[in-house]
PyMOL Python script that loads the backbone (N, CA, C, O; Angstrom):
from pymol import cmd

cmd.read_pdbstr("""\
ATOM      1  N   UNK A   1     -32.262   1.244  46.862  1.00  0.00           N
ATOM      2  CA  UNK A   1     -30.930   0.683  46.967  1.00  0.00           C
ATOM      3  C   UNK A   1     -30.645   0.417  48.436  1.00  0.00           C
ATOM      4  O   UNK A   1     -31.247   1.088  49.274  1.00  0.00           O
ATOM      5  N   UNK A   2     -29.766  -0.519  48.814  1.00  0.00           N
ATOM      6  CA  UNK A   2     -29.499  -1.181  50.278  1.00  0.00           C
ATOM      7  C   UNK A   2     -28.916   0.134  50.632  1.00  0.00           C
ATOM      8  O   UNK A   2     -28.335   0.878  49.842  1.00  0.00           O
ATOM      9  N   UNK A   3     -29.095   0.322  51.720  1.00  0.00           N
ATOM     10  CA  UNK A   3     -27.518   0.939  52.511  1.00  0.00           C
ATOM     11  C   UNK A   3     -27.469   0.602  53.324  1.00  0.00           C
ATOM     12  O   UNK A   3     -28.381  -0.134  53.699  1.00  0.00           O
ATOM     13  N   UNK A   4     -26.223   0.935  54.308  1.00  0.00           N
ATOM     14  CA  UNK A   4     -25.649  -0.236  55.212  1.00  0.00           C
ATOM     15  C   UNK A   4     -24.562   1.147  56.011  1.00  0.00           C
ATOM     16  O   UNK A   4     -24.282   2.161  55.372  1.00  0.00           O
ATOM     17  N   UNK A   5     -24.194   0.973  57.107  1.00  0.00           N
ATOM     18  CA  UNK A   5     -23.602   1.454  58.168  1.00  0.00           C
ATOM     19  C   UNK A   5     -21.878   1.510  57.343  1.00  0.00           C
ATOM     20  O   UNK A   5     -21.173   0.535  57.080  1.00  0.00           O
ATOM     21  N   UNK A   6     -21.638   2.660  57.143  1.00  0.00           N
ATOM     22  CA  UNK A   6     -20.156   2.655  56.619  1.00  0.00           C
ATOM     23  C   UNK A   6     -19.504   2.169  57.358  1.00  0.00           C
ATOM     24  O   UNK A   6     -18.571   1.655  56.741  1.00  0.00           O
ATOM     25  N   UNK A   7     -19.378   1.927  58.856  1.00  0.00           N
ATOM     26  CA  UNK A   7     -18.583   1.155  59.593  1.00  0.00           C
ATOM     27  C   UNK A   7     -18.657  -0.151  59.570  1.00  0.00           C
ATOM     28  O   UNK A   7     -17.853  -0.656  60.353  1.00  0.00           O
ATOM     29  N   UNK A   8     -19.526  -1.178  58.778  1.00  0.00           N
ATOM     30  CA  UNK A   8     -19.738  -2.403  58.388  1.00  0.00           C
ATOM     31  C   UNK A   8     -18.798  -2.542  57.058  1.00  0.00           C
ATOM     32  O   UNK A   8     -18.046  -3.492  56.842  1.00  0.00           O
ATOM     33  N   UNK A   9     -18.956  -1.606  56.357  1.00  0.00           N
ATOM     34  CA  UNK A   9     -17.720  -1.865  54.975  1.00  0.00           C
ATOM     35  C   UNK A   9     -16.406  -1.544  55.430  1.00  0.00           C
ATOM     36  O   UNK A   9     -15.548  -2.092  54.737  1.00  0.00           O
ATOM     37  N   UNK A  10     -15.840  -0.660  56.600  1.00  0.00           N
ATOM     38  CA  UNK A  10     -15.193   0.092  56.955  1.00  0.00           C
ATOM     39  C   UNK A  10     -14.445   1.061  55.405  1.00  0.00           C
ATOM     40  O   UNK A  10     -13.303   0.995  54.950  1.00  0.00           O
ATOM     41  N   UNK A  11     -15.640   1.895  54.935  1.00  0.00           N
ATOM     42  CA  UNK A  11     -15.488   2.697  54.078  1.00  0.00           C
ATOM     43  C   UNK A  11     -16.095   4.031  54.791  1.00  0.00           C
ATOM     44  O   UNK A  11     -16.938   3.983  55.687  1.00  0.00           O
ATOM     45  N   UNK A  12     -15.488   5.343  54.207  1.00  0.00           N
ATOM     46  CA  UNK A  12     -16.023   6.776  54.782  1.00  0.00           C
ATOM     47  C   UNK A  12     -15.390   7.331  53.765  1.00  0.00           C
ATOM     48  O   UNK A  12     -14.393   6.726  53.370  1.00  0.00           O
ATOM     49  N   UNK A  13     -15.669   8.256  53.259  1.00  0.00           N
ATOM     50  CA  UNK A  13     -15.688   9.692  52.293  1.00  0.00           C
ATOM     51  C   UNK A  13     -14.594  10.450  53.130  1.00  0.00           C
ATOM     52  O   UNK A  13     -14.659  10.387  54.358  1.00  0.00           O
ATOM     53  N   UNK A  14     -13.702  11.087  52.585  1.00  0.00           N
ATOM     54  CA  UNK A  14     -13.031  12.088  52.851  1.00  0.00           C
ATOM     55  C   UNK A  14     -13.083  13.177  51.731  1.00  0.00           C
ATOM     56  O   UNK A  14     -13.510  13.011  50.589  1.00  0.00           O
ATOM     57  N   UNK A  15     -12.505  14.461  52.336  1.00  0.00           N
ATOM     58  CA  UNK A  15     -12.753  15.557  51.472  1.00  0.00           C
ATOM     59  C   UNK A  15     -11.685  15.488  50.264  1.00  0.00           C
ATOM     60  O   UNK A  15     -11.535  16.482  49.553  1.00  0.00           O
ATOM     61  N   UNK A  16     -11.047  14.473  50.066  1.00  0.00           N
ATOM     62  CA  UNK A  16     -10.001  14.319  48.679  1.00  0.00           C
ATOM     63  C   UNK A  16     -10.877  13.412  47.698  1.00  0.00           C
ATOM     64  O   UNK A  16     -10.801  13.580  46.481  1.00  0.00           O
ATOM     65  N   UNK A  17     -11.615  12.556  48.199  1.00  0.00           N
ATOM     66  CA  UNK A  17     -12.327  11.940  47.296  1.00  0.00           C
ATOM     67  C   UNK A  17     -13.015  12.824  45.954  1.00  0.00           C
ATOM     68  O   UNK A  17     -13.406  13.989  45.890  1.00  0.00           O
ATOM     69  N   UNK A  18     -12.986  12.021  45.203  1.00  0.00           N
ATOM     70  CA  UNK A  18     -13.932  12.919  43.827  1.00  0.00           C
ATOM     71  C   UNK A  18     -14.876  11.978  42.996  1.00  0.00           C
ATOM     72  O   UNK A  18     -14.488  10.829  42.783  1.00  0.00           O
ATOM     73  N   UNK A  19     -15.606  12.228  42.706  1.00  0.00           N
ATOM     74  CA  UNK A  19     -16.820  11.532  41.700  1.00  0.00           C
ATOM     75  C   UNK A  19     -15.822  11.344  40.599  1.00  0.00           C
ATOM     76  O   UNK A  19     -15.042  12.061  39.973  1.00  0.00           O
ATOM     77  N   UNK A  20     -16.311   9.579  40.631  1.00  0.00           N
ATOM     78  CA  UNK A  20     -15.765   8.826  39.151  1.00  0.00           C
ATOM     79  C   UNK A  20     -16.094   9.501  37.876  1.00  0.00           C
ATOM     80  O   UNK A  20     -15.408   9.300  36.874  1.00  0.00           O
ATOM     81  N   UNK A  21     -17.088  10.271  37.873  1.00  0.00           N
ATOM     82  CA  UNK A  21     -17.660  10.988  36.337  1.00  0.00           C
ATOM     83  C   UNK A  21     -17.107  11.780  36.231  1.00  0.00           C
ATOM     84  O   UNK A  21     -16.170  11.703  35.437  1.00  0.00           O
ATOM     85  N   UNK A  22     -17.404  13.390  37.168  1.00  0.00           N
ATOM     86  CA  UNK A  22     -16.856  14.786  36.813  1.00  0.00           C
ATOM     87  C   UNK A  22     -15.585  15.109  37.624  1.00  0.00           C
ATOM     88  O   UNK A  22     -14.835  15.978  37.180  1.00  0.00           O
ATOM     89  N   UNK A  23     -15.264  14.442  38.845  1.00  0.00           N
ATOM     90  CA  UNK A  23     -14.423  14.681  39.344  1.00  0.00           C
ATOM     91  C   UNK A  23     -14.634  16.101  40.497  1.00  0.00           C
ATOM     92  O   UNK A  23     -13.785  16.859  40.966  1.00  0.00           O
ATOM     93  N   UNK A  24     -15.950  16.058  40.662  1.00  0.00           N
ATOM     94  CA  UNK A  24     -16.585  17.029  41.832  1.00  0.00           C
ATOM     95  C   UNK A  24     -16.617  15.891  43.234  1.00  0.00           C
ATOM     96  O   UNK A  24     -16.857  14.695  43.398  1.00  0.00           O
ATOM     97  N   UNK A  25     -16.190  17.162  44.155  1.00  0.00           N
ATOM     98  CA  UNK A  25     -16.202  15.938  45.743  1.00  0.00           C
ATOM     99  C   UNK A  25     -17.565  14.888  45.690  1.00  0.00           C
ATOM    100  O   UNK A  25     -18.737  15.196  45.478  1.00  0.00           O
ATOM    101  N   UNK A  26     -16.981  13.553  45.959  1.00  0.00           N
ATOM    102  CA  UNK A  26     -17.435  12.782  46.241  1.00  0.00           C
ATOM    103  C   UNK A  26     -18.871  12.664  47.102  1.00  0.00           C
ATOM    104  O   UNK A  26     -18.703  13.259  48.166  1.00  0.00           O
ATOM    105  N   UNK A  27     -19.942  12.221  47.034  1.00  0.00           N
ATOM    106  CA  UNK A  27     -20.589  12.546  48.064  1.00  0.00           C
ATOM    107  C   UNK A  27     -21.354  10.888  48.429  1.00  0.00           C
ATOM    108  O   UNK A  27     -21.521  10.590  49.612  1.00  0.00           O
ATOM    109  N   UNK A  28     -21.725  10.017  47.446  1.00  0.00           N
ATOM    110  CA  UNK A  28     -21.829   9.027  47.767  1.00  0.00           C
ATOM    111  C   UNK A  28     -20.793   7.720  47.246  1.00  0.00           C
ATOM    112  O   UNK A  28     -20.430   8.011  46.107  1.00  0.00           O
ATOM    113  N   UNK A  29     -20.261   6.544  47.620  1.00  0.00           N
ATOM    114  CA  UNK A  29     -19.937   5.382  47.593  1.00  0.00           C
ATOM    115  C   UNK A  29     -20.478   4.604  47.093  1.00  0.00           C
ATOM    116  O   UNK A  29     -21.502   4.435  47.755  1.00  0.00           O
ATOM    117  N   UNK A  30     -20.461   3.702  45.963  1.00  0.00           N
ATOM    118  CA  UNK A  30     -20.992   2.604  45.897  1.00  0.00           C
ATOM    119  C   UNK A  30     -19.790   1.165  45.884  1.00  0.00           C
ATOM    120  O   UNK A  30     -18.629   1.096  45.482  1.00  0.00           O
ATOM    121  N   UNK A  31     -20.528   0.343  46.396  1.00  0.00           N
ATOM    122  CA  UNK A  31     -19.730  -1.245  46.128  1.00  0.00           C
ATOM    123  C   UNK A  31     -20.822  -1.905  44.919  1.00  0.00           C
ATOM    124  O   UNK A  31     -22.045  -2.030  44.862  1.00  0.00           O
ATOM    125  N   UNK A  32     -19.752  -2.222  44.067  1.00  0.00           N
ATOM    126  CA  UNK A  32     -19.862  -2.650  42.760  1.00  0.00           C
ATOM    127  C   UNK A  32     -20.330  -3.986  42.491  1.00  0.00           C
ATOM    128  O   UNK A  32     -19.342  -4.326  41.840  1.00  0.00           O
ATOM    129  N   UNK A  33     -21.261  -5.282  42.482  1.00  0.00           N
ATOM    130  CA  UNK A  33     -20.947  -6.288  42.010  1.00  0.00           C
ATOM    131  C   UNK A  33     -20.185  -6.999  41.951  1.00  0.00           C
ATOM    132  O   UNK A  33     -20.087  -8.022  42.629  1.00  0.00           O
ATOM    133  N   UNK A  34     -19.333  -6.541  40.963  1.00  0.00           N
ATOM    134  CA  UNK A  34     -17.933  -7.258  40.978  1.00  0.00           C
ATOM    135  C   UNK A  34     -16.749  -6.935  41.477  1.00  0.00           C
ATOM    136  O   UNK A  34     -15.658  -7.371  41.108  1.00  0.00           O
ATOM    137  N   UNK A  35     -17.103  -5.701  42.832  1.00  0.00           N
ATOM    138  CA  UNK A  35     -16.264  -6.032  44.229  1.00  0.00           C
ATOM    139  C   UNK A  35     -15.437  -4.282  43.939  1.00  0.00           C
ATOM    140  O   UNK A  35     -14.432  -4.006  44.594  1.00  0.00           O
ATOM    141  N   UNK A  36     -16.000  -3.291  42.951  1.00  0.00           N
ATOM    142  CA  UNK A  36     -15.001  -2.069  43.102  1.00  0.00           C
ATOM    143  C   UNK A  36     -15.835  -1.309  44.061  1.00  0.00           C
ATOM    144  O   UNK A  36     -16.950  -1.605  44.492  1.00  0.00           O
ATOM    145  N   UNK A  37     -15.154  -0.357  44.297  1.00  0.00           N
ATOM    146  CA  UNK A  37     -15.912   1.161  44.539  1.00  0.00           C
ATOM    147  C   UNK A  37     -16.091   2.047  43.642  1.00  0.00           C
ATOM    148  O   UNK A  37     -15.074   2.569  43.187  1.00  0.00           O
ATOM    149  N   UNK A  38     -17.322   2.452  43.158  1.00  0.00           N
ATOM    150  CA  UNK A  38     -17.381   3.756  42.602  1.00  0.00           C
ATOM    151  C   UNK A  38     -18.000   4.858  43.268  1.00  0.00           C
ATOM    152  O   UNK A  38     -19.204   4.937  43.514  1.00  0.00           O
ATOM    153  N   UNK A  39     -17.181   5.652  43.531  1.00  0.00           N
ATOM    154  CA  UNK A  39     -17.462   7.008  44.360  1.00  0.00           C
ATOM    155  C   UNK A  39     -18.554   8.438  43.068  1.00  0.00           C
ATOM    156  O   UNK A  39     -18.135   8.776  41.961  1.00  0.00           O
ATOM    157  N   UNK A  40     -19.594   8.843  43.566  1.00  0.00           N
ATOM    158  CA  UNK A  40     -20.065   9.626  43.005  1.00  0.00           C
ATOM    159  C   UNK A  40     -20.513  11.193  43.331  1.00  0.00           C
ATOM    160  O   UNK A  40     -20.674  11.156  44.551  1.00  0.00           O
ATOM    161  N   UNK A  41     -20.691  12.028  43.065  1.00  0.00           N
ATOM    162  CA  UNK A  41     -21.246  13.501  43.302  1.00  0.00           C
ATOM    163  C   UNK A  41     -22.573  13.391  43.258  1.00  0.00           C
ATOM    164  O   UNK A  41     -23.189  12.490  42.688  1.00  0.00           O
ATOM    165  N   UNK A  42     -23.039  14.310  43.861  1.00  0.00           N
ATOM    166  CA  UNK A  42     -24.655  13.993  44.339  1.00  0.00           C
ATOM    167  C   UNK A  42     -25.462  13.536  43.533  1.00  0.00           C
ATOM    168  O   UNK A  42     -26.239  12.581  43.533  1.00  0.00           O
ATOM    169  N   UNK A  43     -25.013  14.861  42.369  1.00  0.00           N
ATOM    170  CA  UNK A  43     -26.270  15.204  40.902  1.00  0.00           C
ATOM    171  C   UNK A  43     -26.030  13.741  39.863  1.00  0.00           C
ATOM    172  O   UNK A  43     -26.960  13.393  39.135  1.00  0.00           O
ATOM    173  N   UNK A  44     -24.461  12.797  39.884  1.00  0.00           N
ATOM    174  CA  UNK A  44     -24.548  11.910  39.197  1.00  0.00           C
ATOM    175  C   UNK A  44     -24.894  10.887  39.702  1.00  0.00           C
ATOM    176  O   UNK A  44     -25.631  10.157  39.039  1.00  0.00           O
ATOM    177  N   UNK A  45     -24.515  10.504  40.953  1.00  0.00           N
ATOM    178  CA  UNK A  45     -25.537   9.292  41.672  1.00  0.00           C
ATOM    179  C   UNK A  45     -26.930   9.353  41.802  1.00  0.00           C
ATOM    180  O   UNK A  45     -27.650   8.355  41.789  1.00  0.00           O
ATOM    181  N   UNK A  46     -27.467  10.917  41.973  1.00  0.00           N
ATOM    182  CA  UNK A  46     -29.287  10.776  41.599  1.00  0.00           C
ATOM    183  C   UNK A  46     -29.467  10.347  40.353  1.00  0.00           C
ATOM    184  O   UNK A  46     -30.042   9.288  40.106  1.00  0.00           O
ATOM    185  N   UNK A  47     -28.853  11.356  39.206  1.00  0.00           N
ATOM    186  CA  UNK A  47     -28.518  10.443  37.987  1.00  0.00           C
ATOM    187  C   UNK A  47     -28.797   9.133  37.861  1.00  0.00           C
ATOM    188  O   UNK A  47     -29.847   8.629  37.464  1.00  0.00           O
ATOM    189  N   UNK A  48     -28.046   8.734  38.131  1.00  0.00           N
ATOM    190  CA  UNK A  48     -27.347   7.149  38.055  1.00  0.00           C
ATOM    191  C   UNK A  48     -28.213   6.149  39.215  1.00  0.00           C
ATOM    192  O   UNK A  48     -28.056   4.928  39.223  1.00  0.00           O
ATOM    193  N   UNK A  49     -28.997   6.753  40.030  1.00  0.00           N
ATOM    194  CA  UNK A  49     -29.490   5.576  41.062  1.00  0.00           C
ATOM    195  C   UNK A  49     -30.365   4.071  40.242  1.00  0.00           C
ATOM    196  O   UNK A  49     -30.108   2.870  40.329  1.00  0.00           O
ATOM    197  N   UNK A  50     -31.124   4.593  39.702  1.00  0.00           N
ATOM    198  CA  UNK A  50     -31.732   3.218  39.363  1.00  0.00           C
ATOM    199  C   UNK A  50     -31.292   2.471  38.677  1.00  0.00           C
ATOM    200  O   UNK A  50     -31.674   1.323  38.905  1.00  0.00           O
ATOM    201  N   UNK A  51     -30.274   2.643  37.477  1.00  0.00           N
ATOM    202  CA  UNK A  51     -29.311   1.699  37.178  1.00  0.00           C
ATOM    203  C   UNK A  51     -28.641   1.289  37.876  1.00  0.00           C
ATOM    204  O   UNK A  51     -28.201   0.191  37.533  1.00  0.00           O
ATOM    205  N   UNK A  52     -28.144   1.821  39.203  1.00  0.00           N
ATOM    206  CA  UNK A  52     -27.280   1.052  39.824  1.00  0.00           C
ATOM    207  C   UNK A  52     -27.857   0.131  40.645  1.00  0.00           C
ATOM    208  O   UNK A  52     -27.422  -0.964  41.002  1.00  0.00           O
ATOM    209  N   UNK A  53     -29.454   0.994  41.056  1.00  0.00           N
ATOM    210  CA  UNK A  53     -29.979  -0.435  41.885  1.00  0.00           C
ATOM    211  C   UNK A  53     -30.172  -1.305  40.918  1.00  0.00           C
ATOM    212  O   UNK A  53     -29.644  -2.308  41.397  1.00  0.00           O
ATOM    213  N   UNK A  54     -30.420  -1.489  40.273  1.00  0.00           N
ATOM    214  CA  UNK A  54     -30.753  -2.400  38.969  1.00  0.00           C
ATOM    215  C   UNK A  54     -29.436  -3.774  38.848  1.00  0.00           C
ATOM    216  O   UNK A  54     -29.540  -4.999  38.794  1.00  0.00           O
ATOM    217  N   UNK A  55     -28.298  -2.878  38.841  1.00  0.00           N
ATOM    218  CA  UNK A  55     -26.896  -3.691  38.669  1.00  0.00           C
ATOM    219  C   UNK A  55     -26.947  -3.982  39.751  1.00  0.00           C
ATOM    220  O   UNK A  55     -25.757  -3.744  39.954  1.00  0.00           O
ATOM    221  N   UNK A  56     -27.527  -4.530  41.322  1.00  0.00           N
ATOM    222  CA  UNK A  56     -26.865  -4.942  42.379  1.00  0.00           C
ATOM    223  C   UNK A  56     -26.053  -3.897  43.069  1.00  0.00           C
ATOM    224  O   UNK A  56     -25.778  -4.450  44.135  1.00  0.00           O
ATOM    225  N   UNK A  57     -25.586  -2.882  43.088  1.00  0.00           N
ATOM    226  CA  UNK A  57     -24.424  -2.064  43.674  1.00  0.00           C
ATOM    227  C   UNK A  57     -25.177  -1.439  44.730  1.00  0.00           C
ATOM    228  O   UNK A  57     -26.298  -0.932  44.772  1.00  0.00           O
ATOM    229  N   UNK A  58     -24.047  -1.652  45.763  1.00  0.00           N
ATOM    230  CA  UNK A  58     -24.771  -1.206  47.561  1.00  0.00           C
ATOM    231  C   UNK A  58     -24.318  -0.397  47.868  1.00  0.00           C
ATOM    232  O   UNK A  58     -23.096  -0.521  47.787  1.00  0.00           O
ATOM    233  N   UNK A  59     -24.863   1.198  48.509  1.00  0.00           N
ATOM    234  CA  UNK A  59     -24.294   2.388  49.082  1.00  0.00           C
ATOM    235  C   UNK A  59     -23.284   1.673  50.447  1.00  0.00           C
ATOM    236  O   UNK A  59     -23.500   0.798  51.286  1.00  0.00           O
ATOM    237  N   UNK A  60     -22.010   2.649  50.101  1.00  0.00           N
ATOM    238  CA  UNK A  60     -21.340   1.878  51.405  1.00  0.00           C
ATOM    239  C   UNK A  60     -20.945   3.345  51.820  1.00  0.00           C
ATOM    240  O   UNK A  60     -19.973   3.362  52.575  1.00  0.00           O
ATOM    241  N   UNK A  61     -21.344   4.293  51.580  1.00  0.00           N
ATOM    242  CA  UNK A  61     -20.753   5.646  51.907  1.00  0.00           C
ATOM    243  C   UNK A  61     -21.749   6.506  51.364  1.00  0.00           C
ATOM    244  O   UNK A  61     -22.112   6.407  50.192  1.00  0.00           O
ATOM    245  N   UNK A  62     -22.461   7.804  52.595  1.00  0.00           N
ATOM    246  CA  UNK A  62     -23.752   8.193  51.549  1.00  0.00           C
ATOM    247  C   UNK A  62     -23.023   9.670  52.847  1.00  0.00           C
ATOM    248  O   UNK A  62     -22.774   9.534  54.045  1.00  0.00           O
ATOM    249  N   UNK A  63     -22.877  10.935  51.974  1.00  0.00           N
ATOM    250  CA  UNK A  63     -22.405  11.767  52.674  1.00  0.00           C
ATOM    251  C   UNK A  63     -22.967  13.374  52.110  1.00  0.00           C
ATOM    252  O   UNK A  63     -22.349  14.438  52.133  1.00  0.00           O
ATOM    253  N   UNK A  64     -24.318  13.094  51.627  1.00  0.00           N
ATOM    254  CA  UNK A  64     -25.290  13.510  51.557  1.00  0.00           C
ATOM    255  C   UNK A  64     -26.177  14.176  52.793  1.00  0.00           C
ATOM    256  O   UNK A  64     -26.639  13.588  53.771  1.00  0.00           O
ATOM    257  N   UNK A  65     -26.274  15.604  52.445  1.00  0.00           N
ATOM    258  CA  UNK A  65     -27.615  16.161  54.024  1.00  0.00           C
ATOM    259  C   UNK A  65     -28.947  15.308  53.215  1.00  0.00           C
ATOM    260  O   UNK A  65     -29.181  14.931  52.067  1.00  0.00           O
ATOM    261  N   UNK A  66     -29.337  15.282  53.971  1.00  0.00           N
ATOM    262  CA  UNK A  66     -30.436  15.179  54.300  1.00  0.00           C
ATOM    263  C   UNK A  66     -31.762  16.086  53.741  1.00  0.00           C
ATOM    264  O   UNK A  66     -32.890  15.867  54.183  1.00  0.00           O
TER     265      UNK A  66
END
""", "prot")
cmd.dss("prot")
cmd.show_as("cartoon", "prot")
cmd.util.cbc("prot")
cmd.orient("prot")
Protein backbone atom coordinates (compact mmCIF):
# COMPACT_ATOMS: atom_id res chain seq x y z
CA UNK A 1 0.00 0.00 0.00
CA UNK A 2 1.29 3.75 -0.86
CA UNK A 3 2.14 5.80 2.05
CA UNK A 4 2.82 9.22 1.93
CA UNK A 5 4.10 11.93 4.54
CA UNK A 6 1.00 12.88 6.81
CA UNK A 7 2.01 16.38 6.30
CA UNK A 8 1.17 16.05 2.48
CA UNK A 9 -2.59 15.06 3.42
CA UNK A 10 -2.30 17.37 6.37
CA UNK A 11 -3.84 14.42 8.39
CA UNK A 12 -2.23 13.09 12.00
CA UNK A 13 -3.81 10.71 14.58
CA UNK A 14 -4.60 12.05 17.85
CA UNK A 15 -5.20 10.15 21.02
CA UNK A 16 -9.26 10.67 20.67
CA UNK A 17 -9.30 9.02 17.47
CA UNK A 18 -10.76 5.36 17.43
CA UNK A 19 -10.83 2.50 14.86
CA UNK A 20 -13.92 2.52 12.54
CA UNK A 21 -14.49 -1.33 13.55
CA UNK A 22 -13.94 -1.79 17.39
CA UNK A 23 -13.55 1.53 18.45
CA UNK A 24 -9.89 0.84 20.02
CA UNK A 25 -7.34 3.99 19.53
CA UNK A 26 -6.77 4.56 16.20
CA UNK A 27 -3.46 3.65 14.95
CA UNK A 28 -3.55 3.84 11.21
CA UNK A 29 -5.52 6.29 8.56
CA UNK A 30 -6.66 5.44 5.45
CA UNK A 31 -7.96 7.79 2.41
CA UNK A 32 -10.70 6.02 0.75
CA UNK A 33 -11.25 6.07 -3.08
CA UNK A 34 -14.09 7.80 -2.92
CA UNK A 35 -12.43 10.60 -0.85
CA UNK A 36 -13.36 9.37 3.17
CA UNK A 37 -11.11 8.54 5.93
CA UNK A 38 -11.20 5.40 7.58
CA UNK A 39 -9.23 5.34 10.70
CA UNK A 40 -8.16 1.78 12.00
CA UNK A 41 -6.50 -0.18 15.14
CA UNK A 42 -3.50 -2.02 14.39
CA UNK A 43 -4.89 -5.75 14.57
CA UNK A 44 -7.86 -4.52 12.04
CA UNK A 45 -5.83 -2.70 9.48
CA UNK A 46 -3.28 -5.83 9.42
CA UNK A 47 -6.57 -7.50 9.07
CA UNK A 48 -7.85 -5.52 6.49
CA UNK A 49 -4.51 -4.51 4.50
CA UNK A 50 -4.83 -6.31 1.32
CA UNK A 51 -8.28 -5.53 0.64
CA UNK A 52 -7.64 -2.22 1.07
CA UNK A 53 -4.66 -2.22 -1.14
CA UNK A 54 -6.76 -3.94 -3.51
CA UNK A 55 -9.62 -1.05 -3.26
CA UNK A 56 -7.04 1.79 -4.05
CA UNK A 57 -7.05 3.29 -0.36
CA UNK A 58 -3.72 5.25 0.66
CA UNK A 59 -2.21 5.30 4.29
CA UNK A 60 -2.38 8.99 5.16
CA UNK A 61 -1.68 8.40 8.90
CA UNK A 62 0.38 5.24 10.07
CA UNK A 63 1.04 5.64 13.97
CA UNK A 64 2.30 2.35 14.37
CA UNK A 65 6.11 1.42 16.16
CA UNK A 66 7.90 0.01 14.21
Amino acid sequence: MATFAQEEHGYSLNATDRCDRCSARAAVGTLMPGGGILLWCAHHYDENEAALTAGGAVVVADGRKD
